[in-house]
PDB file of N, CA, C and O in Angstrom:
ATOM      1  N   UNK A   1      68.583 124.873  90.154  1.00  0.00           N
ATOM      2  CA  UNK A   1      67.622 124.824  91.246  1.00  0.00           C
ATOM      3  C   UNK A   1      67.177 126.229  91.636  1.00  0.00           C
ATOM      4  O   UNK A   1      66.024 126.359  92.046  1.00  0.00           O
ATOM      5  N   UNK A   2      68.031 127.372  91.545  1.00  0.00           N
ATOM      6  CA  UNK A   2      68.067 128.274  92.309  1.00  0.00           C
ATOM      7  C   UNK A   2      66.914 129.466  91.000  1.00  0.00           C
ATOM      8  O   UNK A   2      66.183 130.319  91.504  1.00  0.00           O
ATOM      9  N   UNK A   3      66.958 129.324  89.709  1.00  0.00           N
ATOM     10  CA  UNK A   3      65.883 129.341  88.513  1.00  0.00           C
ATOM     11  C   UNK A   3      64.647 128.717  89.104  1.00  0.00           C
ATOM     12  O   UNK A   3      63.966 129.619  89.593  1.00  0.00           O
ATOM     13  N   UNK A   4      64.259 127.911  89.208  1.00  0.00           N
ATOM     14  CA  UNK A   4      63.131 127.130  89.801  1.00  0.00           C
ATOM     15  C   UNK A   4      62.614 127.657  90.842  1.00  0.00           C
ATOM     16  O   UNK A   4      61.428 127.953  90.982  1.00  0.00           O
ATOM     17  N   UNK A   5      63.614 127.820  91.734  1.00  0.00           N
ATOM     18  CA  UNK A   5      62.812 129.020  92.633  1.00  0.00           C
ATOM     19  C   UNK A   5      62.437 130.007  92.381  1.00  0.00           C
ATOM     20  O   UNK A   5      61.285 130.190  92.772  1.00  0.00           O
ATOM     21  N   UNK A   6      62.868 130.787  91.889  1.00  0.00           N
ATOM     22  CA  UNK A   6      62.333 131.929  90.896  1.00  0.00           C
ATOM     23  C   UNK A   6      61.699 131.927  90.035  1.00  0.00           C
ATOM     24  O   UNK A   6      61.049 132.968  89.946  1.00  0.00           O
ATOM     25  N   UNK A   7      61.567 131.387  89.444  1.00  0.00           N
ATOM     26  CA  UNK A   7      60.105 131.213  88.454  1.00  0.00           C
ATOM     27  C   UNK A   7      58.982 130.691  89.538  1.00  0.00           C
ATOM     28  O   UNK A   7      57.882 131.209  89.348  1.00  0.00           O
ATOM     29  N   UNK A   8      59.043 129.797  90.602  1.00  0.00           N
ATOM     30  CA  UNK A   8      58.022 129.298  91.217  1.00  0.00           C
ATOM     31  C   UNK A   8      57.558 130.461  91.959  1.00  0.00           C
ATOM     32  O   UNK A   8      56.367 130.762  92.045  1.00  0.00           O
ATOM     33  N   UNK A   9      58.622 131.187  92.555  1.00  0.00           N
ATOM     34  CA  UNK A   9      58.025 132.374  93.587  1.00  0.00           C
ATOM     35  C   UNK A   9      57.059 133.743  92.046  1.00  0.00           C
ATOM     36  O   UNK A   9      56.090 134.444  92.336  1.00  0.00           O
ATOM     37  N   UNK A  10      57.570 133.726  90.934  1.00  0.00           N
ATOM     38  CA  UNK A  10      56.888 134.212  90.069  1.00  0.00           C
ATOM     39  C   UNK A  10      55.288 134.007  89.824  1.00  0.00           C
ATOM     40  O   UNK A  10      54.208 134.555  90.047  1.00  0.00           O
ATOM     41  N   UNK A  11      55.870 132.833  89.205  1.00  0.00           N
ATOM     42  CA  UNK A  11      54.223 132.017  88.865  1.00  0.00           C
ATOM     43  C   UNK A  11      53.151 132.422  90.308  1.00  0.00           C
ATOM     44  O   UNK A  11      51.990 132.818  90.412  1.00  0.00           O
ATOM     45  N   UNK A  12      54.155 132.108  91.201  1.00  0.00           N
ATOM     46  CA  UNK A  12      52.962 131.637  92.700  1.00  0.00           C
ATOM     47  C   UNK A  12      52.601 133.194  93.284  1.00  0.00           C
ATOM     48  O   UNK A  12      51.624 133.405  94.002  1.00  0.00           O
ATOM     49  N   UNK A  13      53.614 134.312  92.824  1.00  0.00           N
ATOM     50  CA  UNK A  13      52.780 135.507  93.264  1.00  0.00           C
ATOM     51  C   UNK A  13      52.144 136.089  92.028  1.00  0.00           C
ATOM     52  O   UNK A  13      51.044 136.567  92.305  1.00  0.00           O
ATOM     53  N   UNK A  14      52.472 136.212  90.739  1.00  0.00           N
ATOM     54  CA  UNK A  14      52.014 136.704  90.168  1.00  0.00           C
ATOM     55  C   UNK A  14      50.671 136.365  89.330  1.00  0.00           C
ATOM     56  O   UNK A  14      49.628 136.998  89.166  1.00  0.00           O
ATOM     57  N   UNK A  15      51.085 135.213  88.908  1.00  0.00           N
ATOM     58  CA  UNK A  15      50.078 134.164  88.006  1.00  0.00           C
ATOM     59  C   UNK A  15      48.810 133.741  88.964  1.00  0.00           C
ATOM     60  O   UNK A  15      47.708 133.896  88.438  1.00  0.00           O
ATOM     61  N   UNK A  16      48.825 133.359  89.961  1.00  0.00           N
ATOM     62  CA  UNK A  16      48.100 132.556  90.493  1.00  0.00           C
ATOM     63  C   UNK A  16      47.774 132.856  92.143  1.00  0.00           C
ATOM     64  O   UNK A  16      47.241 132.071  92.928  1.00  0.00           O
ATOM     65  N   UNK A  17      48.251 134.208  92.415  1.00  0.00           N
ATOM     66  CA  UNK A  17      47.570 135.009  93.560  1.00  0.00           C
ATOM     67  C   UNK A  17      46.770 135.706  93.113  1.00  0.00           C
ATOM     68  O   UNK A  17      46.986 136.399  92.118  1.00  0.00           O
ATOM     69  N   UNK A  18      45.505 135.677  93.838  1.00  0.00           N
ATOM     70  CA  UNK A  18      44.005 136.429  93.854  1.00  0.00           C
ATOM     71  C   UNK A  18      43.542 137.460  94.618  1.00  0.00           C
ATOM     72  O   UNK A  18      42.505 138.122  94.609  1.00  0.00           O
ATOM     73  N   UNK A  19      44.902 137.453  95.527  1.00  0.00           N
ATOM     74  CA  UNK A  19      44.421 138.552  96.277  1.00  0.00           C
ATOM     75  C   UNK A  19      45.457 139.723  95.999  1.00  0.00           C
ATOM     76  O   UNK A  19      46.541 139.409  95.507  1.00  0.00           O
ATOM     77  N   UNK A  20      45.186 141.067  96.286  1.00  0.00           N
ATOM     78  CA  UNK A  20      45.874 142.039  95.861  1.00  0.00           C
ATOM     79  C   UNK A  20      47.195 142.541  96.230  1.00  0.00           C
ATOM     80  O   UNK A  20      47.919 143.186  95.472  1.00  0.00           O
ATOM     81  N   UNK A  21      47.566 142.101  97.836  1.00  0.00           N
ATOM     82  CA  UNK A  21      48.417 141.958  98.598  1.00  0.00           C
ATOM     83  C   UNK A  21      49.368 141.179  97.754  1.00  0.00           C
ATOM     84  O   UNK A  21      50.557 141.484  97.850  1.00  0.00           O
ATOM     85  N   UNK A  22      49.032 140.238  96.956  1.00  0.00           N
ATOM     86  CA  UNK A  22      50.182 139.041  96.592  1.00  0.00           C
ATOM     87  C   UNK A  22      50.417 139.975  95.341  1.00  0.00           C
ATOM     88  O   UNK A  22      51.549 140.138  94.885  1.00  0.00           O
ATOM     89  N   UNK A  23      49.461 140.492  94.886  1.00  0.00           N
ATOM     90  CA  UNK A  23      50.261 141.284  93.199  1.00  0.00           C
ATOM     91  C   UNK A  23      50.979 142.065  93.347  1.00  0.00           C
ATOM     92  O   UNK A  23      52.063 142.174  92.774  1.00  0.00           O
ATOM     93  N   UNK A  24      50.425 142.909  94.306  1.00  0.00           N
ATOM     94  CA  UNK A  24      50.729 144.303  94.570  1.00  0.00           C
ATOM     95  C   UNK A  24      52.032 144.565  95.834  1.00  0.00           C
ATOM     96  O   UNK A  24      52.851 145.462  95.633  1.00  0.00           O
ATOM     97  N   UNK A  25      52.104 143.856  96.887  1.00  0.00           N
ATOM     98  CA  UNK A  25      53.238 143.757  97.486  1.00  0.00           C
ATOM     99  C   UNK A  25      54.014 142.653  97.635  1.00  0.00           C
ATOM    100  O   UNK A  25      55.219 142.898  97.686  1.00  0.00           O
ATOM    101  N   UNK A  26      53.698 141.526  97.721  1.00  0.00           N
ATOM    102  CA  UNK A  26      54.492 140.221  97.442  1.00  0.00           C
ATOM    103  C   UNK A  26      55.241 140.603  96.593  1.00  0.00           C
ATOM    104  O   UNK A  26      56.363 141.012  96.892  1.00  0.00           O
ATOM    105  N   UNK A  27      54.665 140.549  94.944  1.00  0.00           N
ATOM    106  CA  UNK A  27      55.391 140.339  93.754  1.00  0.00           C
ATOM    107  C   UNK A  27      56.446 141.248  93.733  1.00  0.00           C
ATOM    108  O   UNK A  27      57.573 140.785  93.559  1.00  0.00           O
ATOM    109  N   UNK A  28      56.271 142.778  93.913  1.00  0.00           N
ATOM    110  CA  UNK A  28      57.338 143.148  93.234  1.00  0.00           C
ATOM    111  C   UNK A  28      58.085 143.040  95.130  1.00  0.00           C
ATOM    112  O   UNK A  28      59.280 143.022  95.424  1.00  0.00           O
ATOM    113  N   UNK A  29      57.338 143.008  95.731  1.00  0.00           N
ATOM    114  CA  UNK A  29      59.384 142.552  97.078  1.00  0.00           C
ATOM    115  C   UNK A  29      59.816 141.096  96.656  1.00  0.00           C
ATOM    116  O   UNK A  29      60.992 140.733  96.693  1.00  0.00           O
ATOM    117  N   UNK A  30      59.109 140.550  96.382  1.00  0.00           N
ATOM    118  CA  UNK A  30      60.150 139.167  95.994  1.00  0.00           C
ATOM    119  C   UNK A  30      61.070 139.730  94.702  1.00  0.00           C
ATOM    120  O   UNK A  30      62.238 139.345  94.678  1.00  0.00           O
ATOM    121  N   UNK A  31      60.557 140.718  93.512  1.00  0.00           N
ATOM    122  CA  UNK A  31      61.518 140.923  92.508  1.00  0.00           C
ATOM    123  C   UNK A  31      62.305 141.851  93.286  1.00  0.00           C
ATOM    124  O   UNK A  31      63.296 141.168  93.542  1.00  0.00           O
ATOM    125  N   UNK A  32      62.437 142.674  93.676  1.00  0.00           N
ATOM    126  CA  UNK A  32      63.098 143.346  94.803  1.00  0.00           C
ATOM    127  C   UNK A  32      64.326 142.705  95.358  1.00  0.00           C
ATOM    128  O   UNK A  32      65.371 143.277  95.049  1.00  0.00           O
ATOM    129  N   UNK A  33      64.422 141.756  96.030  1.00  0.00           N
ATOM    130  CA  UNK A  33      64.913 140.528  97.089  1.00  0.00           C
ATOM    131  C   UNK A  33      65.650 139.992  95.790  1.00  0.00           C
ATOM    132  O   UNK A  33      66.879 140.056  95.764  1.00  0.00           O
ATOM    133  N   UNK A  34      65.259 139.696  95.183  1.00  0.00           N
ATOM    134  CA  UNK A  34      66.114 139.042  93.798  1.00  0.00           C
ATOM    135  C   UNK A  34      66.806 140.017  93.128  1.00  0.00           C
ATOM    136  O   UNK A  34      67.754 139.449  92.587  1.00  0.00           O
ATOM    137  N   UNK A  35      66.830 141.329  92.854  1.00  0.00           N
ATOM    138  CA  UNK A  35      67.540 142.399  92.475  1.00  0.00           C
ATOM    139  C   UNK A  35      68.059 142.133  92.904  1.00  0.00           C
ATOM    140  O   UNK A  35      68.779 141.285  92.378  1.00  0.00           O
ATOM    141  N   UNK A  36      68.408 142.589  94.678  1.00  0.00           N
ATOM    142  CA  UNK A  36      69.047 142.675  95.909  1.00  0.00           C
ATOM    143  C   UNK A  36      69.924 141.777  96.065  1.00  0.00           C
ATOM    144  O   UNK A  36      71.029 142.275  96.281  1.00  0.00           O
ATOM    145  N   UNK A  37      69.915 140.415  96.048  1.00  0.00           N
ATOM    146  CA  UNK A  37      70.640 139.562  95.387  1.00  0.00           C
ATOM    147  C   UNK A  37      71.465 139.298  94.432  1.00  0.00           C
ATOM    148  O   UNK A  37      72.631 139.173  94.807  1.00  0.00           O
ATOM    149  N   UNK A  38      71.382 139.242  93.963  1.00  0.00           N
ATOM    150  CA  UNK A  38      71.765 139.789  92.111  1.00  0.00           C
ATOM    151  C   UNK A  38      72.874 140.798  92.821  1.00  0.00           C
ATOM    152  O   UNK A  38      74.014 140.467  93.147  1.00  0.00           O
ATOM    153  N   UNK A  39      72.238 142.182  92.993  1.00  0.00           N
ATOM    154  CA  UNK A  39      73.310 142.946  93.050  1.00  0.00           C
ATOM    155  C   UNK A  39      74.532 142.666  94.176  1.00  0.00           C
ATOM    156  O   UNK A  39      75.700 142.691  93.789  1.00  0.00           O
ATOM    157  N   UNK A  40      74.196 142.388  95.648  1.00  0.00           N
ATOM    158  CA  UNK A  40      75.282 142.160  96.275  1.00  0.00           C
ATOM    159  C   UNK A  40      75.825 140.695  95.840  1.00  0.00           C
ATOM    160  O   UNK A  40      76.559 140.172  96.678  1.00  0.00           O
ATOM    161  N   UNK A  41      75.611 140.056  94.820  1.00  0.00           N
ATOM    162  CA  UNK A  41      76.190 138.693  94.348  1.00  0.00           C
ATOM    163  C   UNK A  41      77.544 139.456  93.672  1.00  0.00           C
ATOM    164  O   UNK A  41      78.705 139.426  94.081  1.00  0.00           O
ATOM    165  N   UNK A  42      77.137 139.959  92.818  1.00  0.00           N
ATOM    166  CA  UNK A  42      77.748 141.061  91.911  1.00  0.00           C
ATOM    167  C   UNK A  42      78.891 141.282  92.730  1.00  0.00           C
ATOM    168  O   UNK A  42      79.712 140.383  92.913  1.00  0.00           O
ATOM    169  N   UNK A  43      79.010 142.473  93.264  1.00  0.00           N
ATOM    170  CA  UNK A  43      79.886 143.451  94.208  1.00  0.00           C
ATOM    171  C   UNK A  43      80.468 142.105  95.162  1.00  0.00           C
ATOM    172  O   UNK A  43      81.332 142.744  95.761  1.00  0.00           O
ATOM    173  N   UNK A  44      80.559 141.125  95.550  1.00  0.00           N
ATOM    174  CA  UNK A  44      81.249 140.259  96.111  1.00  0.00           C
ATOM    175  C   UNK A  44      81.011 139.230  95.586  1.00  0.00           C
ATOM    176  O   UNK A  44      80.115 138.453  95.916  1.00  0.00           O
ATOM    177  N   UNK A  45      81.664 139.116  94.840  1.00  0.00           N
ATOM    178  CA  UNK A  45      82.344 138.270  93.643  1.00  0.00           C
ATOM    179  C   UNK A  45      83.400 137.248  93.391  1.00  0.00           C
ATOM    180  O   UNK A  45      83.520 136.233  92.705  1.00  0.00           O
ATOM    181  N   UNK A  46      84.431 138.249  94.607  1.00  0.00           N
ATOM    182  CA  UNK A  46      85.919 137.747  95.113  1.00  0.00           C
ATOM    183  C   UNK A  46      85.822 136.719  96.566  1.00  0.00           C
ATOM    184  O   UNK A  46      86.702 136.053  97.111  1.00  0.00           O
ATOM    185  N   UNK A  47      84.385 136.909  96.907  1.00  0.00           N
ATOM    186  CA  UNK A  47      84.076 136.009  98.408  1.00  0.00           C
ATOM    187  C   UNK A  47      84.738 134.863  98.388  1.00  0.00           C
ATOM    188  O   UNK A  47      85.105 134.632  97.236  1.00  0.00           O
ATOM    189  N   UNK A  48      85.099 133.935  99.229  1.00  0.00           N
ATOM    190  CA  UNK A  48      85.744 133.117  99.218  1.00  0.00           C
ATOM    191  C   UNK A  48      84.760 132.385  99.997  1.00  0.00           C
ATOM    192  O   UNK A  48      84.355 133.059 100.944  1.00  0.00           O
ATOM    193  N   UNK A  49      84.130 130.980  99.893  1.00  0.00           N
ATOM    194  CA  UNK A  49      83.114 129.972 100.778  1.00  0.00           C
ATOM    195  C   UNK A  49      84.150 129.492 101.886  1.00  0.00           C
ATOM    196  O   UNK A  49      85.254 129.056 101.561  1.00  0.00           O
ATOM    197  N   UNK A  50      83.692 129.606 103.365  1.00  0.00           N
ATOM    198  CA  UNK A  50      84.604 128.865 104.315  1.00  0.00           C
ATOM    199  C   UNK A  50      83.674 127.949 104.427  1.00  0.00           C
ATOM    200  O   UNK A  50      82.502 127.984 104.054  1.00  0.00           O
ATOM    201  N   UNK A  51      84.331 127.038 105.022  1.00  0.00           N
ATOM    202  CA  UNK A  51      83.296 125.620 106.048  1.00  0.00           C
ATOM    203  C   UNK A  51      82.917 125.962 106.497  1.00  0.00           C
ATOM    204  O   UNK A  51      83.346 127.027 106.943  1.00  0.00           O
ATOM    205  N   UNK A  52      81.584 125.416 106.928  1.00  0.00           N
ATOM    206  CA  UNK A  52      80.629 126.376 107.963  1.00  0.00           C
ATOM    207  C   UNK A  52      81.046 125.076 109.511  1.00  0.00           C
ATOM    208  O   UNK A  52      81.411 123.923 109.740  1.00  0.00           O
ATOM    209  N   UNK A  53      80.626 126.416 110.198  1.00  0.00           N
ATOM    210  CA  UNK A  53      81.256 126.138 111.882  1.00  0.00           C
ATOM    211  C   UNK A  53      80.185 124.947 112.373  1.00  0.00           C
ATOM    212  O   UNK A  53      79.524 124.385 111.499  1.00  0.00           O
ATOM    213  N   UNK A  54      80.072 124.692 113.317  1.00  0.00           N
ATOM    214  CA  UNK A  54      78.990 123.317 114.172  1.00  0.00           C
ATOM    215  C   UNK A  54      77.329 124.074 114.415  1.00  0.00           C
ATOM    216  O   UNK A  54      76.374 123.336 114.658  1.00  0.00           O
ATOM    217  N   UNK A  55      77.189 125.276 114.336  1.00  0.00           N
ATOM    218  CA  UNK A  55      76.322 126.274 114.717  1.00  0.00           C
ATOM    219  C   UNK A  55      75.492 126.342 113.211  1.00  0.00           C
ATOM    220  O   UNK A  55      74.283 126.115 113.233  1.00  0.00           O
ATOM    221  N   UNK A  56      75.873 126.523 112.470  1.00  0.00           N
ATOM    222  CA  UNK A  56      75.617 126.437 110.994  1.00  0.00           C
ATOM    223  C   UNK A  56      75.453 125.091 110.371  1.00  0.00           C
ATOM    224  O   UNK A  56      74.378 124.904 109.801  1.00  0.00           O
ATOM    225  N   UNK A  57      75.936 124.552 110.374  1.00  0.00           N
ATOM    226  CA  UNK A  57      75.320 122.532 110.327  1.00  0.00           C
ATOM    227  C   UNK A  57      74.542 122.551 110.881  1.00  0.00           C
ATOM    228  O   UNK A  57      73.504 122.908 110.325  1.00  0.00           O
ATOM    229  N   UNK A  58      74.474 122.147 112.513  1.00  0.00           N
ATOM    230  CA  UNK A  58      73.312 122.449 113.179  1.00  0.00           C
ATOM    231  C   UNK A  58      71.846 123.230 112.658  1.00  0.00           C
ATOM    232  O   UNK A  58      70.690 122.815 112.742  1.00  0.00           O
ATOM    233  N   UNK A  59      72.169 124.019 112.310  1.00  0.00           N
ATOM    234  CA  UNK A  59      70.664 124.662 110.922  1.00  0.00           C
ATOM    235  C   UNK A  59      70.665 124.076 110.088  1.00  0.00           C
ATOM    236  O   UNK A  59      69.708 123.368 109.774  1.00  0.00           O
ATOM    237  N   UNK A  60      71.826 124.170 109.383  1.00  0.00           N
ATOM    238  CA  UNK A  60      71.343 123.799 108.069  1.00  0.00           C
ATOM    239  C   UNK A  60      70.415 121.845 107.918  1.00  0.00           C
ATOM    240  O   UNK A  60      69.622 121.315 107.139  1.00  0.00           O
ATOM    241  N   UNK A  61      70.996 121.526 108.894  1.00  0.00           N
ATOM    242  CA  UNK A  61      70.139 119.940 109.116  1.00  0.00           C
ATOM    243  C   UNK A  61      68.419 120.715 109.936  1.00  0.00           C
ATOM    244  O   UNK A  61      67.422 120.075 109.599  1.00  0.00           O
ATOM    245  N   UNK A  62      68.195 121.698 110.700  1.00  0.00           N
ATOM    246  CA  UNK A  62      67.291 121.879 110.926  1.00  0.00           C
ATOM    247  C   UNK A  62      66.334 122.241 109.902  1.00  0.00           C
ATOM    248  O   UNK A  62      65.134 121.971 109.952  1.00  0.00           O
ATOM    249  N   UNK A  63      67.217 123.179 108.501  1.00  0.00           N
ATOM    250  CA  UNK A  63      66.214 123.292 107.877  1.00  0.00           C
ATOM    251  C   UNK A  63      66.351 121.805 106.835  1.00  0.00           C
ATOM    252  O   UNK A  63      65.590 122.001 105.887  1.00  0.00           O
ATOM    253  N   UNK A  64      66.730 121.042 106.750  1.00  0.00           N
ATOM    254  CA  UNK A  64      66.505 119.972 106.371  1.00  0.00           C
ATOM    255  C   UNK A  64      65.887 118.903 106.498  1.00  0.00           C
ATOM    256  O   UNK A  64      65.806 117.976 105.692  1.00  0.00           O
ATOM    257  N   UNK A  65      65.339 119.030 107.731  1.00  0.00           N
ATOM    258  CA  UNK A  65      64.545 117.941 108.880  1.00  0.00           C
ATOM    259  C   UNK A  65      62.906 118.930 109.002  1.00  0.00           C
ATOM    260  O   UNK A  65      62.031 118.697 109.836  1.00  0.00           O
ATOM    261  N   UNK A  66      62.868 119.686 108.262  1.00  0.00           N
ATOM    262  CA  UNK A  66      61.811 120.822 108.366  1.00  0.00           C
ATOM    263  C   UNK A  66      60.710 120.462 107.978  1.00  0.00           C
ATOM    264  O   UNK A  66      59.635 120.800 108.474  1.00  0.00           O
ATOM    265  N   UNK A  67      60.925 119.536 106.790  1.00  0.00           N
ATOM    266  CA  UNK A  67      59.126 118.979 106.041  1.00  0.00           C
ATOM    267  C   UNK A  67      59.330 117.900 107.108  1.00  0.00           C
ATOM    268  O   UNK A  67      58.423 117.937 107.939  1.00  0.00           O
ATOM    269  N   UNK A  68      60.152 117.048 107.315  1.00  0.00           N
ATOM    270  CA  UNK A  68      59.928 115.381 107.912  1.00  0.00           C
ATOM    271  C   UNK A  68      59.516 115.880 109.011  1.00  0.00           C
ATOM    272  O   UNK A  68      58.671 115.036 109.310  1.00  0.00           O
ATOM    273  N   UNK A  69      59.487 116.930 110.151  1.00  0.00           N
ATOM    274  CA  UNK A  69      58.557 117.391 111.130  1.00  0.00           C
ATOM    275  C   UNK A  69      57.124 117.071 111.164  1.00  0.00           C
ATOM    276  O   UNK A  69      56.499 116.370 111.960  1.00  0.00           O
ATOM    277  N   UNK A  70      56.631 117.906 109.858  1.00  0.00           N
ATOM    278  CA  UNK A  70      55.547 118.113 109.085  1.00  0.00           C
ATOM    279  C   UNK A  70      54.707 116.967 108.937  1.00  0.00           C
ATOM    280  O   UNK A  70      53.520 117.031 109.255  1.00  0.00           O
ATOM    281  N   UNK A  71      55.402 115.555 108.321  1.00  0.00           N
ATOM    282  CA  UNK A  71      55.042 115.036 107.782  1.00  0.00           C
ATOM    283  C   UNK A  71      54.898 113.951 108.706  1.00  0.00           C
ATOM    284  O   UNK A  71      54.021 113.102 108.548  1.00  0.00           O
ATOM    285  N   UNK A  72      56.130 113.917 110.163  1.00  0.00           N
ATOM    286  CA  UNK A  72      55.616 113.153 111.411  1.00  0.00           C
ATOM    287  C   UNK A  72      54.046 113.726 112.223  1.00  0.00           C
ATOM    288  O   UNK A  72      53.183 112.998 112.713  1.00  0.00           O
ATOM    289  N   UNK A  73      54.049 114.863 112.173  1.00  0.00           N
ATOM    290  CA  UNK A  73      52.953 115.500 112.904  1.00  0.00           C
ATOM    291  C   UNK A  73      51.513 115.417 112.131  1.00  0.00           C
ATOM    292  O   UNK A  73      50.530 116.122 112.356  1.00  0.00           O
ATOM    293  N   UNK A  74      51.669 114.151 110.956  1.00  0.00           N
ATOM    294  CA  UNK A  74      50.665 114.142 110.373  1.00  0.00           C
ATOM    295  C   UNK A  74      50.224 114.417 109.081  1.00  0.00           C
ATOM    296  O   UNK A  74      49.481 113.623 108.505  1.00  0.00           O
ATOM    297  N   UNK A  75      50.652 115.604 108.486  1.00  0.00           N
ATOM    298  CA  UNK A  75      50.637 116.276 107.007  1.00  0.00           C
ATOM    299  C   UNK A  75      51.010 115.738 106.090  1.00  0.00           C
ATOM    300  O   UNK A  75      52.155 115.286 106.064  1.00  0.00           O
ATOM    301  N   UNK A  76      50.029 115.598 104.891  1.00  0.00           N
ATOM    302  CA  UNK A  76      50.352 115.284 103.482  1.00  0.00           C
ATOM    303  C   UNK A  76      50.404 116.382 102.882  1.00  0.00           C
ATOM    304  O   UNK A  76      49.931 117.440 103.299  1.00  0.00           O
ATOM    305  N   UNK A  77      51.110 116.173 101.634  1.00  0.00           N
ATOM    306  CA  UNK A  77      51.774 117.486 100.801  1.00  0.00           C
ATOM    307  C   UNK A  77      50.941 118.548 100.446  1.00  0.00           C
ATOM    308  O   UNK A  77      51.566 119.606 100.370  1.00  0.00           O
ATOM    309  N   UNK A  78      49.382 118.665 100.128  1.00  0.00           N
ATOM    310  CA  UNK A  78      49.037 119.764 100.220  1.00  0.00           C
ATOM    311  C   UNK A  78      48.893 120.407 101.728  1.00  0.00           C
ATOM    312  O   UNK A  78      48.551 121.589 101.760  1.00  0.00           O
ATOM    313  N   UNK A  79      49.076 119.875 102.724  1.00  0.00           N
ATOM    314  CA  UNK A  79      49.470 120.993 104.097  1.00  0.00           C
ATOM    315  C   UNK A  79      50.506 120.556 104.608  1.00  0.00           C
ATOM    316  O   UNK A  79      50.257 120.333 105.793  1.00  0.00           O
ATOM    317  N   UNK A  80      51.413 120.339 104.398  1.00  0.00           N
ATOM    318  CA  UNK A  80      52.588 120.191 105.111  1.00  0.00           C
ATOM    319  C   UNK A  80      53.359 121.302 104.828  1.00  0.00           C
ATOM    320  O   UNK A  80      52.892 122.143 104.058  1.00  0.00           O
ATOM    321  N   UNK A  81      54.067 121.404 105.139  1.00  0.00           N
ATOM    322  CA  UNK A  81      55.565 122.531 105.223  1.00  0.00           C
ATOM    323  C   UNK A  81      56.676 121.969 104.403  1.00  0.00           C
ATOM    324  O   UNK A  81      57.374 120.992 104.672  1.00  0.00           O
ATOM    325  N   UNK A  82      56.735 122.914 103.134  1.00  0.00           N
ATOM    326  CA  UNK A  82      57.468 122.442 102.153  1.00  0.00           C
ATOM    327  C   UNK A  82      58.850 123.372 102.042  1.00  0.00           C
ATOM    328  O   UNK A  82      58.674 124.265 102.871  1.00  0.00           O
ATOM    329  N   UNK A  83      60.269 123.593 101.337  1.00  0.00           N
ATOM    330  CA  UNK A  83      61.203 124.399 101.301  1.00  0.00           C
ATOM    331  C   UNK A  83      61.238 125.933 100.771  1.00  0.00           C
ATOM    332  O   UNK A  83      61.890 126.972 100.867  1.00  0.00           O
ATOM    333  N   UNK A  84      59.700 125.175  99.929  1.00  0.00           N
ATOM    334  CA  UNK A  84      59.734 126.848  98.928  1.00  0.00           C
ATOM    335  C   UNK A  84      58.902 127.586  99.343  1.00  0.00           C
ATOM    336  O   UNK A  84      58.990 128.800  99.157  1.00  0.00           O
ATOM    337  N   UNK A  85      57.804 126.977 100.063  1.00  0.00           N
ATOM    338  CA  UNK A  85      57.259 128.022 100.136  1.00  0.00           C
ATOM    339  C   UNK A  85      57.017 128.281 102.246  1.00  0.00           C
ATOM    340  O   UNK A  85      56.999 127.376 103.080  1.00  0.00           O
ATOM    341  N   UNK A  86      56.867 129.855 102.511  1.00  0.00           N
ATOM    342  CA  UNK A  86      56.686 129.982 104.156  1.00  0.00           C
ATOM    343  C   UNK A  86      55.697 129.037 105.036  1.00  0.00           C
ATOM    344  O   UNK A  86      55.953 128.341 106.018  1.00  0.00           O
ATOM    345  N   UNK A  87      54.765 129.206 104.504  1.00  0.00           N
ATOM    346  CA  UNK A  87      53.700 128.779 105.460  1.00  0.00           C
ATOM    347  C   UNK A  87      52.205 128.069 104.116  1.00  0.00           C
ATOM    348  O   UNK A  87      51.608 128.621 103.191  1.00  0.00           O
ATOM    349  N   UNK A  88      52.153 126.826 104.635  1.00  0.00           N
ATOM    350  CA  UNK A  88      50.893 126.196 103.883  1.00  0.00           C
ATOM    351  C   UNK A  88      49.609 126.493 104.589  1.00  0.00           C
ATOM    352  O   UNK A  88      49.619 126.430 105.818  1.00  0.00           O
ATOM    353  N   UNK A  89      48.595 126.784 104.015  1.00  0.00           N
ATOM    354  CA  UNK A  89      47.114 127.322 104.681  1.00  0.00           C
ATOM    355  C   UNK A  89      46.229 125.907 104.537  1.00  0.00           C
ATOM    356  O   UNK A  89      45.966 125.252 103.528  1.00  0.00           O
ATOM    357  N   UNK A  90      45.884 125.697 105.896  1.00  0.00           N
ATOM    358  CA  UNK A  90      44.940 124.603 106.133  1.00  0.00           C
ATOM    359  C   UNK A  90      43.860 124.793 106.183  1.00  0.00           C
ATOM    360  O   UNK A  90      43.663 125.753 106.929  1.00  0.00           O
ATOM    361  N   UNK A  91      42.618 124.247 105.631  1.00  0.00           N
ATOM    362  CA  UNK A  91      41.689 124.441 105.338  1.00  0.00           C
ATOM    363  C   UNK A  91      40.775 123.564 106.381  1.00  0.00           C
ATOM    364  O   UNK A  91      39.548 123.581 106.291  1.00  0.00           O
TER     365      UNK A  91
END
């Protein structure tokens, strides 16, 4: 899954942004952010996953309940609010 995102954030800044902002600073901070990743993945290695506390559920169902917002307030999939990407532009 976590490939898929990365190739999608690829394709979607590089391939198929028109404006210069998306080539020119999007693309390489998203490869950036994925270095960045990569590397502190690396260097903590030995991390150990705890359970997450009631504060952290609590999000993590918020960002889970995030499109069905979207999609109560009206929106079909080309404008709704999807996981991968920030913000959909309504026309």
């Amino acid at each position: 899954m976590d490939c898929y995102r990365k190739l999608l954030g690829i394709v979607f800044f590089a391939w198929y942004g028109t404006e210069p902002i998306q080539k020119y600073f999007a693309f390489p901070l998203y490869l950036l952010c994925g270095a960045l990743f990569l590397f502190e993945s690396w260097n903590n290695r030995n991390d150990v996953i705890k359970k997450p506390n009631m504060l952290q559920i609590l999000l993590l169902l918020f960002n889970l309940f995030y499109p069905f917002v979207s999609l109560f307030l009206g929106n079909s999939f080309p404008k709704m609010v999807t996981y991968i990407m920030p913000c959909p532009i309504c026309e």
